[in-house]
N, C-alpha and C positions, 0 to 999 in steps of 0.2 A: 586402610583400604588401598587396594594398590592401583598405581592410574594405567592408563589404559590408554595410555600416547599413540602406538602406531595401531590399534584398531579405531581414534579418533581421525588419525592422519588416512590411514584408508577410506574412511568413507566418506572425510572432506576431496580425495580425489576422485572417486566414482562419483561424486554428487559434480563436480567441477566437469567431469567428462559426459556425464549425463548434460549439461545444459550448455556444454558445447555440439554435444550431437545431435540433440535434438534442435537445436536453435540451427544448426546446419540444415535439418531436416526443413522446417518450417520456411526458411528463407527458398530452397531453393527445388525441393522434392516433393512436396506436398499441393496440389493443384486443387484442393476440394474452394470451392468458390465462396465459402461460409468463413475461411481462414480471413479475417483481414490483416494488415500490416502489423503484426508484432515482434516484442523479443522474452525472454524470457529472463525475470529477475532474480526468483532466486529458484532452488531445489534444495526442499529437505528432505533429506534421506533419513527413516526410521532404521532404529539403532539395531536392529537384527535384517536389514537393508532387503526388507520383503515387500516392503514401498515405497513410493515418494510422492511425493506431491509437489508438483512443478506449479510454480507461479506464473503468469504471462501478463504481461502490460502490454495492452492495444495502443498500437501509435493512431490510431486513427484519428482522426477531425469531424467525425461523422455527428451530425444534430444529434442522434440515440445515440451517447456511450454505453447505455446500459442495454441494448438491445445488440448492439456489435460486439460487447464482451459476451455477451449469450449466445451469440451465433458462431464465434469464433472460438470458443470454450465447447461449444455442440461439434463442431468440425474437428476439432485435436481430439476430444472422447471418438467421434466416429474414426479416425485414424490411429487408436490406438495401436490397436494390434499390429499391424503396419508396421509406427514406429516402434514397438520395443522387439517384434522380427528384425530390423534394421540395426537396433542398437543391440541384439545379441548378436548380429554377423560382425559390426564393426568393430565390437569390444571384447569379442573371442572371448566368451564370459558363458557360464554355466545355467545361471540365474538373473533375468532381467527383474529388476520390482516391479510389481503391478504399479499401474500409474493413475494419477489422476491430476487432474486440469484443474487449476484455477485465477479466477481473478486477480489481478496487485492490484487496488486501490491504492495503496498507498499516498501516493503522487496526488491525487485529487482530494485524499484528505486531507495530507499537509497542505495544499494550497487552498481549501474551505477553512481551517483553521489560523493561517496566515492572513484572508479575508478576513474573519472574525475579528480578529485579534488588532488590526490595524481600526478597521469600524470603533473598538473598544476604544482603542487611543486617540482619535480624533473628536469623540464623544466627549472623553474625559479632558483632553486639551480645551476644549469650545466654553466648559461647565467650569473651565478654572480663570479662563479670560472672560466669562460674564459674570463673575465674582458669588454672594452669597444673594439668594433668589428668596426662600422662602422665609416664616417666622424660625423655623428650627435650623436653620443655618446661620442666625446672629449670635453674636457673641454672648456668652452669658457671664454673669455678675458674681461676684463670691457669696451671693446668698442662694444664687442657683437659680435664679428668674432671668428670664432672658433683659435683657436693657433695651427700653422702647425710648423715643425721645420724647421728653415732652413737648406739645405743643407750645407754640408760641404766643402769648396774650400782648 
């Protein structure tokens, strides 16, 4: 099968130039009041480059993250058309993809996963420094019966 190197390298630079323009866009051209502070992390370009789907991570600090990705994901769809008018004057280009907005989680579920994961280990630390607790964590005997002491008379 034969590769397909510089129709690869093309669309890695339109997807590159895509979220440099549009992140130009967003920081300094864009006033809709629903945008809050973001940047954009990645852009995939589909492989007959008729869309893409822009990623965005909200920098915000706001108590609702989930309601400022919503509002700020409503503000970039309402400005579409906008921006890919924009991106077809600056990129002297024939065909802009239709676009669509979304969320990067990302970042927040590596760091809910990082939480987890340390909880897990402080757990299992505590449970190895208070040694063996119940009946099925004593030692068992080569006949397969756990070893109880006997009492002392």
């Amino acid at each position: 099968m034969p590769e397909h190197r510089a129709r690869k390298h093309h669309q890695d630079r339109v997807a590159e130039t895509l979220k440099e323009e549009i992140g130009a866009m967003i920081e300094g051209e864009l006033s809709d009041p629903r945008i809050d502070l973001c940047h954009i992390s990645e852009v995939a370009l589909n492989p007959g480059a008729k869309s893409a789907r822009i990623y965005v991570v909200v920098d915000s600090n706001a108590e609702d993250m989930d309601k400022a990705e919503a509002q700020t994901i409503a503000g970039l769809e309402t400005a579409k058309g906008y921006i890919r008018f924009q991106l077809k004057e600056r990129m002297g280009v024939r065909h802009v993809p239709e676009l669509s907005f979304l969320a990067d989680r990302q970042d927040r579920f590596e760091a809910r996963i990082n939480e987890l994961m340390s909880r897990s280990r402080k757990y299992a630390s505590r449970a190895a420094k208070a040694g063996p607790q119940s009946p099925q964590d004593q030692p068992v005997s080569e006949s397969g019966a756990a070893q109880q002491s006997a009492p002392a008379k």
